[in-house]
Residue, then its C-alpha position, 0 to 999 in steps of 0.5 A: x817262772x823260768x829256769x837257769x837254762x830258759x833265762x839264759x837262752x833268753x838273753x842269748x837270743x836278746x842280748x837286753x841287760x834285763x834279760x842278763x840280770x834275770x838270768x842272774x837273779x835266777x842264777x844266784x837263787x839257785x846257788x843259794x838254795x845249794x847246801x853247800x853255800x848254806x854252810x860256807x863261812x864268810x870272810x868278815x876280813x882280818x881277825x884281830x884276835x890273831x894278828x900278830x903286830x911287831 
């Protein structure tokens, strides 16, 4: 399997979507695995319970 580095040299070289969309596919699986992403909180949109309407 390759890295974030290989897969992007890899599209560099080729400049293919497939290869860019690997690159990304590779990108964001090692964003996920980040403790930081695991506990961030989603925007679900606007709270109903705390706008205000006048």
């Amino acid at each position: 399997m390759m890295d974030e580095k290989d897969a992007w040299n890899a599209f560099f070289k080729s400049g293919s979507v497939l290869d860019y969309l690997e690159y990304k596919a590779i990108q964001h699986q090692n964003d996920a695995s980040l403790p930081e992403a695991k506990n961030e909180v989603q925007n679900q949109g606007a709270d109903t319970q705390t706008t205000e309407y006048r």
